[in-house]
KEKE-3310 file (N, C-alpha, C; in steps of 0.2 Angstrom, whole numbers, plus 5000, padded with zeros to 4 digits):
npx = (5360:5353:5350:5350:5340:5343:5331:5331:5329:5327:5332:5326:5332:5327:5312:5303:5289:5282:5270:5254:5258:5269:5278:5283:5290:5296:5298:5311:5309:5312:5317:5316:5314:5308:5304:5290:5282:5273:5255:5259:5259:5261:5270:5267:5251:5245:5248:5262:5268:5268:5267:5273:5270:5275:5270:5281:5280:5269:5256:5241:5230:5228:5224:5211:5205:5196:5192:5195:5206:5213:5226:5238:5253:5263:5254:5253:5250:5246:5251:5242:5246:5242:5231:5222:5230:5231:5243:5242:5251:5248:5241:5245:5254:5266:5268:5281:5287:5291:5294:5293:5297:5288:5287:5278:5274:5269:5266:5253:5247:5254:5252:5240:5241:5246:5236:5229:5219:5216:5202:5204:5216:5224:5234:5232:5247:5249:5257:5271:5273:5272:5286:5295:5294:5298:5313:5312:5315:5324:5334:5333:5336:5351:5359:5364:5368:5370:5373:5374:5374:5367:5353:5349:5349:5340:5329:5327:5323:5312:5304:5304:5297:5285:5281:5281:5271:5263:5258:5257:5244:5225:5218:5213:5227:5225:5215:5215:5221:5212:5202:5215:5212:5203:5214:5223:5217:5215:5226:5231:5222:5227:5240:5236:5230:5241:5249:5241:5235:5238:5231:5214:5207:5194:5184:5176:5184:5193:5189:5184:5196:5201:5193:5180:5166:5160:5152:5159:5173:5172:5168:5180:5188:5186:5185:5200:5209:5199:5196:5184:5187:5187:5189:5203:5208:5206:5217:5228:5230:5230:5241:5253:5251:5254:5269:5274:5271:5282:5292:5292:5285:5278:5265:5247:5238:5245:5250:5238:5233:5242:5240:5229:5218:5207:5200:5207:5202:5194:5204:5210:5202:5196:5211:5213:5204:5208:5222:5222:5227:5226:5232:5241:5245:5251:5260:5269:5270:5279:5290:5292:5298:5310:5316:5318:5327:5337:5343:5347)
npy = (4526:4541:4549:4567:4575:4590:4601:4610:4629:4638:4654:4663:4675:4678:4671:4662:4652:4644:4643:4642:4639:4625:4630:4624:4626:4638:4641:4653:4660:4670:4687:4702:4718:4732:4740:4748:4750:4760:4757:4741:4722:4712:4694:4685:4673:4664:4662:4653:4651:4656:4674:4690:4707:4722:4741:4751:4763:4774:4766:4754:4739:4726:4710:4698:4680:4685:4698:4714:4726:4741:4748:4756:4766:4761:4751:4733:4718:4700:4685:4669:4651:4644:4653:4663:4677:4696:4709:4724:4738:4758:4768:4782:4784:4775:4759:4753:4740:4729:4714:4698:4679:4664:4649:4633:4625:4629:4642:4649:4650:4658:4672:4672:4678:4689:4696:4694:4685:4674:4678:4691:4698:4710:4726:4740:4750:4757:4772:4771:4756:4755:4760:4753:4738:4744:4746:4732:4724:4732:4727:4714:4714:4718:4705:4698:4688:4671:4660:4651:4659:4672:4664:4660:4672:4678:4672:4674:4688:4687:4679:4691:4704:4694:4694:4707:4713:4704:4707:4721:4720:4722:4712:4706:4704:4695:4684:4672:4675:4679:4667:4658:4645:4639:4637:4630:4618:4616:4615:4601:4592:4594:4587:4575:4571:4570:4562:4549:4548:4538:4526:4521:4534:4544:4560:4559:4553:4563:4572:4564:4565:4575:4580:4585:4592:4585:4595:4608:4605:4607:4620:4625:4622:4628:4641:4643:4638:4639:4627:4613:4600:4588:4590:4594:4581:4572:4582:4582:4567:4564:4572:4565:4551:4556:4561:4545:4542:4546:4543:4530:4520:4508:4497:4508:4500:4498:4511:4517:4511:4515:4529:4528:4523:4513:4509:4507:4511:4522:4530:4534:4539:4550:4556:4560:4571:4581:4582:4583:4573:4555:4542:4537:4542:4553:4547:4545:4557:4561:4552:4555:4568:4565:4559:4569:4578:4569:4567:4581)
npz = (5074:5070:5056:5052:5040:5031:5023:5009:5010:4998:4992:4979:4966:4956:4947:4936:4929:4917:4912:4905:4891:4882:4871:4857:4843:4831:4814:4806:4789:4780:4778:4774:4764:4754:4741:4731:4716:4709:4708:4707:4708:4719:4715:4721:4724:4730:4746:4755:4768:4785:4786:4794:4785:4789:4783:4780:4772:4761:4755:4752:4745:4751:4749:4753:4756:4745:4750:4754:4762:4766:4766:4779:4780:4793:4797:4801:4793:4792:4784:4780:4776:4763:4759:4748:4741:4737:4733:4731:4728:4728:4717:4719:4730:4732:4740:4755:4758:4774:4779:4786:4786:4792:4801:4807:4823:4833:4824:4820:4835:4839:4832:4833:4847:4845:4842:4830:4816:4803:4799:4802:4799:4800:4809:4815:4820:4837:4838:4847:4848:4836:4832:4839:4832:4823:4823:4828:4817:4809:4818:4813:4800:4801:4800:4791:4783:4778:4792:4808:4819:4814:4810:4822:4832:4824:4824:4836:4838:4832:4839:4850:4841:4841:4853:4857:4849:4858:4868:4865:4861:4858:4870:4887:4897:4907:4904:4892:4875:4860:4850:4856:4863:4853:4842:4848:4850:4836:4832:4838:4832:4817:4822:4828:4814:4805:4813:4811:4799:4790:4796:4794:4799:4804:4803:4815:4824:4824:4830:4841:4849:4850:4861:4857:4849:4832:4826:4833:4831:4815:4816:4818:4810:4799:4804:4807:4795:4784:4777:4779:4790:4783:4774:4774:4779:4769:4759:4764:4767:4750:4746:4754:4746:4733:4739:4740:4729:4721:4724:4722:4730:4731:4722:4715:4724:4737:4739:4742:4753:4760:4765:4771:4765:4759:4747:4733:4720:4725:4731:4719:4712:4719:4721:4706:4705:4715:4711:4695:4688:4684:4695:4689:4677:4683:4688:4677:4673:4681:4677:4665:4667:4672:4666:4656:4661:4666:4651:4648)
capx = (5362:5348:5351:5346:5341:5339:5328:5337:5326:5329:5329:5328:5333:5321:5310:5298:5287:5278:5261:5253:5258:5275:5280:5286:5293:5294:5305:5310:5314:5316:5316:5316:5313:5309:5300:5285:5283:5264:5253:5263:5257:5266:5269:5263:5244:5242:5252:5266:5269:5266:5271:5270:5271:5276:5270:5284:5279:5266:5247:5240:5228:5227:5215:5213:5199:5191:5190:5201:5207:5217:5233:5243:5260:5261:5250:5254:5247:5247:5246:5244:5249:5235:5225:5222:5231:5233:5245:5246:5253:5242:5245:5248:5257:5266:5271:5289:5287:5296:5292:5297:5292:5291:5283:5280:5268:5266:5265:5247:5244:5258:5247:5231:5241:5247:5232:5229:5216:5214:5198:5205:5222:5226:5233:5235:5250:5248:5265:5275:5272:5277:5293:5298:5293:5301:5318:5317:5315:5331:5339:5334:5343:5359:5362:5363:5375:5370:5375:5371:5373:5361:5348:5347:5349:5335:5322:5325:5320:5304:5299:5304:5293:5278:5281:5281:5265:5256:5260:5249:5235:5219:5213:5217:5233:5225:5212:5216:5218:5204:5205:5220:5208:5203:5221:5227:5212:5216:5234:5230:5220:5231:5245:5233:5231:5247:5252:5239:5232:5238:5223:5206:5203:5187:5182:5172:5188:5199:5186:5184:5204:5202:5189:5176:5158:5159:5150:5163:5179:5171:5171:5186:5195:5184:5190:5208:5211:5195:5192:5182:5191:5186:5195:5209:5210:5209:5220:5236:5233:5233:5250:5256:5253:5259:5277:5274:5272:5288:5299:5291:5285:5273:5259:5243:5235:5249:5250:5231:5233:5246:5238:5223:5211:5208:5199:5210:5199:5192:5211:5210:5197:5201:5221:5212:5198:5214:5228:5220:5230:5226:5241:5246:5247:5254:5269:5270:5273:5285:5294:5297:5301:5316:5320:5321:5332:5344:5346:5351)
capy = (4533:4542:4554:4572:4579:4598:4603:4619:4635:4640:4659:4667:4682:4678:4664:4662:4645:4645:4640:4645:4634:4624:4632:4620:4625:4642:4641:4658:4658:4673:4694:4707:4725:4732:4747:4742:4755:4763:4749:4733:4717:4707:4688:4679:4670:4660:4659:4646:4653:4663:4681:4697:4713:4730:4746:4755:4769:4772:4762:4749:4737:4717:4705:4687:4677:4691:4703:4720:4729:4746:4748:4763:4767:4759:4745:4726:4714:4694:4681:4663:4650:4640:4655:4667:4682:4699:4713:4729:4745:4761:4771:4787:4784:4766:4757:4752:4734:4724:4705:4691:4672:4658:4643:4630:4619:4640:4649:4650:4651:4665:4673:4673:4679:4695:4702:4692:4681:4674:4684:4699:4700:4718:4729:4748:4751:4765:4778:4768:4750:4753:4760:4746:4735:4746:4743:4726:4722:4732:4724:4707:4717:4718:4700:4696:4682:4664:4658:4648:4663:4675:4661:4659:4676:4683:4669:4677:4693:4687:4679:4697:4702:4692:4698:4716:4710:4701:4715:4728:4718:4721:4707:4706:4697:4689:4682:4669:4677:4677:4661:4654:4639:4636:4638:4624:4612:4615:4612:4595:4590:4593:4582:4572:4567:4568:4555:4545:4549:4531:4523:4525:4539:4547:4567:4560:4552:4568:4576:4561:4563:4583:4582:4591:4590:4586:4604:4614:4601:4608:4626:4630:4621:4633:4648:4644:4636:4639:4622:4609:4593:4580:4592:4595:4575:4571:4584:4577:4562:4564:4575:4560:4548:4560:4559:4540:4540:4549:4537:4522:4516:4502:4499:4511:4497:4498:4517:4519:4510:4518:4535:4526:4524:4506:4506:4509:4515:4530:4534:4535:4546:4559:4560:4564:4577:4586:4584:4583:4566:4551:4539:4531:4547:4557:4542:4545:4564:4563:4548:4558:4574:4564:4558:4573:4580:4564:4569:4589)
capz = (5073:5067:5051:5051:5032:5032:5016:5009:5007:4992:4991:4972:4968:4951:4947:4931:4927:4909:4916:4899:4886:4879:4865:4853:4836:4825:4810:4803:4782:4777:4780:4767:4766:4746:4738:4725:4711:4709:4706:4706:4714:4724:4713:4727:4724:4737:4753:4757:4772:4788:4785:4796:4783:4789:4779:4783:4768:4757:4755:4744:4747:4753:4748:4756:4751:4741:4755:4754:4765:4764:4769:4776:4783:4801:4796:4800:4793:4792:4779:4785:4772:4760:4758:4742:4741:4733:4738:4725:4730:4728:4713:4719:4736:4732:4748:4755:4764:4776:4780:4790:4783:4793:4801:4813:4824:4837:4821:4823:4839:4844:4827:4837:4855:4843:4839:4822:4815:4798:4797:4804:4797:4799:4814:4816:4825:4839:4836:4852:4844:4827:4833:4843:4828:4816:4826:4828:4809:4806:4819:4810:4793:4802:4801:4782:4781:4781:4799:4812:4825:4813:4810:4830:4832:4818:4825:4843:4836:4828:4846:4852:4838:4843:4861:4857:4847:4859:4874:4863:4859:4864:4873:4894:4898:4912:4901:4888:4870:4858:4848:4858:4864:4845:4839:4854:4847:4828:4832:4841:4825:4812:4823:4825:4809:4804:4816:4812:4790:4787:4798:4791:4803:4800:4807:4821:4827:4827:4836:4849:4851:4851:4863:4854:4845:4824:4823:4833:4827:4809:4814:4820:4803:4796:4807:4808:4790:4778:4772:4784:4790:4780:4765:4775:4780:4762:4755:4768:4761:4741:4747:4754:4743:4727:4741:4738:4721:4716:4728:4719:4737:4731:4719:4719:4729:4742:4741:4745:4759:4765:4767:4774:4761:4759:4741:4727:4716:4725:4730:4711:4711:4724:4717:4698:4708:4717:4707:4689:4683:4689:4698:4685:4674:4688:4689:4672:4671:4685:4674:4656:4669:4678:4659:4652:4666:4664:4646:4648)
cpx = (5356:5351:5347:5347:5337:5338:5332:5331:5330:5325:5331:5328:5329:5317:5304:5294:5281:5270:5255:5252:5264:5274:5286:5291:5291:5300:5306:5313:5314:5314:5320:5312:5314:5302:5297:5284:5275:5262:5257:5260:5260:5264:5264:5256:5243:5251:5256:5268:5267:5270:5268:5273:5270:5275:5273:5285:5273:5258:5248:5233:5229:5223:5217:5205:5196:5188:5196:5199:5213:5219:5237:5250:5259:5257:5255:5250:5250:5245:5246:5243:5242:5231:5227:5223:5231:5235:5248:5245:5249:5248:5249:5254:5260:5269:5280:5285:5293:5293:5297:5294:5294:5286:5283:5274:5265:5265:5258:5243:5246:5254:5241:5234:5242:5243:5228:5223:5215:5210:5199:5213:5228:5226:5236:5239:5249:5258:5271:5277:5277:5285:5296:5298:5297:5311:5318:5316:5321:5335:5341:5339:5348:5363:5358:5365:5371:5375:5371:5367:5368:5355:5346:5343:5344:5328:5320:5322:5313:5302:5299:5297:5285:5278:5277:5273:5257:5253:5254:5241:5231:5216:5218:5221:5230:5221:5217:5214:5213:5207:5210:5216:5207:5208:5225:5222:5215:5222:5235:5227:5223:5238:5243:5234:5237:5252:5248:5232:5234:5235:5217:5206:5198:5189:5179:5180:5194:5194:5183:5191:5204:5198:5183:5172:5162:5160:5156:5171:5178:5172:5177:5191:5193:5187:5198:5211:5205:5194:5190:5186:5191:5191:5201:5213:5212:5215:5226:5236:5233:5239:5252:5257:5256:5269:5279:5276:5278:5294:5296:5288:5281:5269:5254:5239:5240:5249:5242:5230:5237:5246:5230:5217:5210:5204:5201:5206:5195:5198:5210:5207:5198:5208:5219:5207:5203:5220:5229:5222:5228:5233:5244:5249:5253:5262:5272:5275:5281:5292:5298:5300:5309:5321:5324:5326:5338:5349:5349:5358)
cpy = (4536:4548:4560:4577:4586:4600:4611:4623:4639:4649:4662:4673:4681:4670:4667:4654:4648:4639:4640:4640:4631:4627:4629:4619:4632:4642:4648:4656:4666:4681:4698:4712:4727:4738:4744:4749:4756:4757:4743:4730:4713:4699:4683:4677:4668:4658:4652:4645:4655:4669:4687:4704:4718:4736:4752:4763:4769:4770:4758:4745:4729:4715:4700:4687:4682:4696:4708:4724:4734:4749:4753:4762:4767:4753:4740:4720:4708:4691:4672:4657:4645:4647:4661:4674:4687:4706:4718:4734:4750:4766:4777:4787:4776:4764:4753:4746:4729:4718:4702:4685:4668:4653:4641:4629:4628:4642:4652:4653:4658:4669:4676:4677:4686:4697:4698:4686:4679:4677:4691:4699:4704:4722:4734:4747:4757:4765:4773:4759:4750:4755:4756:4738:4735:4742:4734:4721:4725:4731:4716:4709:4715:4713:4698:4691:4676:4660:4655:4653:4669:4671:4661:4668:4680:4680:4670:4681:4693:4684:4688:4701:4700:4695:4703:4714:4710:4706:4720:4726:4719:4718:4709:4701:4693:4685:4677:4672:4674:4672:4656:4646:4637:4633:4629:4617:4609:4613:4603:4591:4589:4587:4577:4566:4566:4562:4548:4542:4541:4524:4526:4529:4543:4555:4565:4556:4557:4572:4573:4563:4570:4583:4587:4588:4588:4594:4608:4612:4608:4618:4629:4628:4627:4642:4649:4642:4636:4633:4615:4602:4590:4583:4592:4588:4573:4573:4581:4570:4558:4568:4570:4552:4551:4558:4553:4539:4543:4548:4530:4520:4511:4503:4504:4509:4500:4503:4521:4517:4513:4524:4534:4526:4517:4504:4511:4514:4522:4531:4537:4541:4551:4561:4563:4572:4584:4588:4585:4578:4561:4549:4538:4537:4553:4555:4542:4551:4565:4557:4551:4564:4572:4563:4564:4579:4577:4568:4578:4586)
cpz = (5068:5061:5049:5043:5034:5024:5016:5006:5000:4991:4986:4973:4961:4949:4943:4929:4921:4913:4911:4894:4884:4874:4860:4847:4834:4822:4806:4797:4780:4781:4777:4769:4758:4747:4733:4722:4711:4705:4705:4712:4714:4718:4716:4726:4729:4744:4756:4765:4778:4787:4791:4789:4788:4784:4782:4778:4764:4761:4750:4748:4746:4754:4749:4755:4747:4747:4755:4762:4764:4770:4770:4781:4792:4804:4796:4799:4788:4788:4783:4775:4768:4757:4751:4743:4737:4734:4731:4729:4728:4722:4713:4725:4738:4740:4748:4761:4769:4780:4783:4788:4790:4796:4807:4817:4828:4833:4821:4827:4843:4838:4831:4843:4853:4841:4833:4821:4809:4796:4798:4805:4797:4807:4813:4821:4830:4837:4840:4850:4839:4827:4837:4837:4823:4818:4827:4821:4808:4812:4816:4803:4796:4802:4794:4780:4785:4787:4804:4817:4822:4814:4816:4831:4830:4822:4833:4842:4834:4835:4849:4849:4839:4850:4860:4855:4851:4865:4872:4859:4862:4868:4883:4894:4903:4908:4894:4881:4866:4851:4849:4861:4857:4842:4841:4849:4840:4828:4834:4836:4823:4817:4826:4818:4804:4806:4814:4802:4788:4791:4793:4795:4799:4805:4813:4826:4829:4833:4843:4853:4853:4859:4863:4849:4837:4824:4827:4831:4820:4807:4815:4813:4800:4798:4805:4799:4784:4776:4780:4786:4787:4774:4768:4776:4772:4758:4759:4763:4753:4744:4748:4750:4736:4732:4738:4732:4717:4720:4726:4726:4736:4724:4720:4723:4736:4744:4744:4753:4763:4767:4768:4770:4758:4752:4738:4723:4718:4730:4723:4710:4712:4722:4714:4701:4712:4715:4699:4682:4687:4692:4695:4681:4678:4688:4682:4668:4675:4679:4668:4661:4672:4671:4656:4655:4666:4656:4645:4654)
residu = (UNK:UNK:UNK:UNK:UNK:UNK:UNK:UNK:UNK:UNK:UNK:UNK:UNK:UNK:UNK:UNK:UNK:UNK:UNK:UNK:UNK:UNK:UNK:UNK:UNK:UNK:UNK:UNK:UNK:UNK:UNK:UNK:UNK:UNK:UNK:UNK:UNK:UNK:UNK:UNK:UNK:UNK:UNK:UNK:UNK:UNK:UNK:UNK:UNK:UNK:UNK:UNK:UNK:UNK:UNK:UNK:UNK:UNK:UNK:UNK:UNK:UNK:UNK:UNK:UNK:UNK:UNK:UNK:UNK:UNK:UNK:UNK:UNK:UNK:UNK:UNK:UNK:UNK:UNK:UNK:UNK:UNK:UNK:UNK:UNK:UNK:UNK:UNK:UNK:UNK:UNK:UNK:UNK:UNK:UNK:UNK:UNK:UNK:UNK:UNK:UNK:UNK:UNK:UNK:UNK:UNK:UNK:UNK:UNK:UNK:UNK:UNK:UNK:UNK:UNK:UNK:UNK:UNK:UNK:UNK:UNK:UNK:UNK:UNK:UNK:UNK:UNK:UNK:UNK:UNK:UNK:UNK:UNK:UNK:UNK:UNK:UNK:UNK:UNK:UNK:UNK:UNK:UNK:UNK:UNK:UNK:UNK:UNK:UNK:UNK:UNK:UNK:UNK:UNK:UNK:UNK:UNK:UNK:UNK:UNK:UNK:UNK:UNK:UNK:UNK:UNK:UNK:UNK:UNK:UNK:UNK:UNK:UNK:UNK:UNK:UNK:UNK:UNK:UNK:UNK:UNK:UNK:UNK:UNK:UNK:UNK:UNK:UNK:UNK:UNK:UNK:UNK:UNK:UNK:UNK:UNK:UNK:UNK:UNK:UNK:UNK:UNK:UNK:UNK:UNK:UNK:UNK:UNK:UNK:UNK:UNK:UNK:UNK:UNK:UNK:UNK:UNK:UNK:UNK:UNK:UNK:UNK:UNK:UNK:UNK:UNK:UNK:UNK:UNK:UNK:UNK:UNK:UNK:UNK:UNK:UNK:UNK:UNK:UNK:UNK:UNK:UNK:UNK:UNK:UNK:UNK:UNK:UNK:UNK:UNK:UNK:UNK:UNK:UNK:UNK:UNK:UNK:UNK:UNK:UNK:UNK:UNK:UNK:UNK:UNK:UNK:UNK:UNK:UNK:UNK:UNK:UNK:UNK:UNK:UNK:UNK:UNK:UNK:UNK:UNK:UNK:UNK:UNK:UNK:UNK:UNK:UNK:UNK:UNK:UNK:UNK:UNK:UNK:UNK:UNK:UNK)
# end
């Protein structure tokens, strides 16, 4: 008995495939709206974060690495997290901001598809834009309360957000935004070496695994993050041997090795060149700080 299968035409009435890229992770932390008084400048030094600011009143000017740029009402511009900041209001005409914080392995790269570049920070919104902007900031305000269904909710609105964003940017949508190939590379990089900072990996190995030269490996850390691989290798792992050293995890033999640097003493070296103590000192300050927390 022969068995007859009829394939089913499947006829949608909508059909979408992300053909483009997965998007993996953004984590929203925070979103404020605040008035600055004629001259004041924002605390912040250096950036922990990604942020988009809104000048939704006023002027002022914002400096990254030592480069100004001036700031008026209707302006958006982006800080990206590591780099040196400085954001003071204009004396005569102080500015009203409103910001969103957050993070995440995308934040970068939806960053780049919005128009943004760490050397070019800064976007004039046309009339049509900023109002669609300005509305989906105070829809994020109307969800104030620590919740599950805000936090979902707020960090819909910032893909909304990037959308609205990347829609008005100038590059052609059929074409790939500008630096989103850079963005992809430097992302695979750093997770990269995250996965892998406790081998000796050298730079020529991230950029075998990236598939890509030294020299253009070297420019795009430069593009996307200001400091060259080999700094950005190193500084991961003094970060993570400091984790190390303040969970006891081993000797500073054992801890050297275990953020891939296989002689102790220039572990030693480069902790004292980027952190200002060496290990032992380091294990030291944390030791009287735990003390004298015990004692209060």
């Amino acid at each position: 008995m022969s068995v007859i299968i009829r394939i089913m035409e499947t006829r949608y009435h909508f059909y979408f495939k992300n053909e483009v890229r997965p998007l993996t992770s953004i984590t929203l932390h925070k979103i404020a709206s605040f008035e600055c008084s004629p001259g004041d400048v924002l605390p912040q030094v250096k950036a922990d974060s990604f942020a988009l600011y809104l000048v939704s009143k006023g002027r002022g000017i914002y400096t990254v690495m030592e480069t100004e740029y001036k700031v008026i009402e209707g302006c958006l511009f982006a800080m990206y997290p590591g780099t040196e900041i400085k954001c003071q209001s204009d004396t005569e005409e102080p500015w009203s901001l409103i910001t969103v914080n957050f993070s995440g392995a995308d934040a970068r790269l939806l960053l780049s598809a919005a128009g943004f570049q760490p050397k070019a920070p800064l976007r004039f919104l046309d009339k049509k834009t900023a109002e669609l902007v300005v509305n989906i900031y105070a829809a994020m305000s109307s969800f104030s309360r620590q919740s599950i269904y805000g936090t979902v909710q707020n960090t819909a609105f910032l893909y909304t957000l990037i959308a609205t964003l990347a829609k008005s940017s100038s590059w052609v949508h059929a074409d790939t935004p500008p630096g989103w190939t850079g963005v992809i590379h430097f992302q695979k990089a750093i997770k990269y070496i995250s996965e892998n900072f406790y081998k000796p990996i050298t730079v020529n190995d991230i950029a075998s695994h990236v598939g890509l030269t030294y020299n253009r490996l070297y420019r795009i850390f430069l593009e996307q993050n200001f400091v060259p691989p080999q700094q950005y290798l190193t500084e991961f792992r003094i970060r993570e041997g400091c984790s190390l050293l303040e969970k006891r995890a081993g000797s500073i033999k054992e801890i050297a090795y275990a953020v891939g640097i296989e002689d102790p003493l220039y572990f030693s070296k480069l902790f004292k060149q980027h952190i200002g103590l060496s290990p032992t000192n380091y294990m030291k300050k944390i030791i009287k700080k735990e003390k004298g927390g015990i004692r209060k």
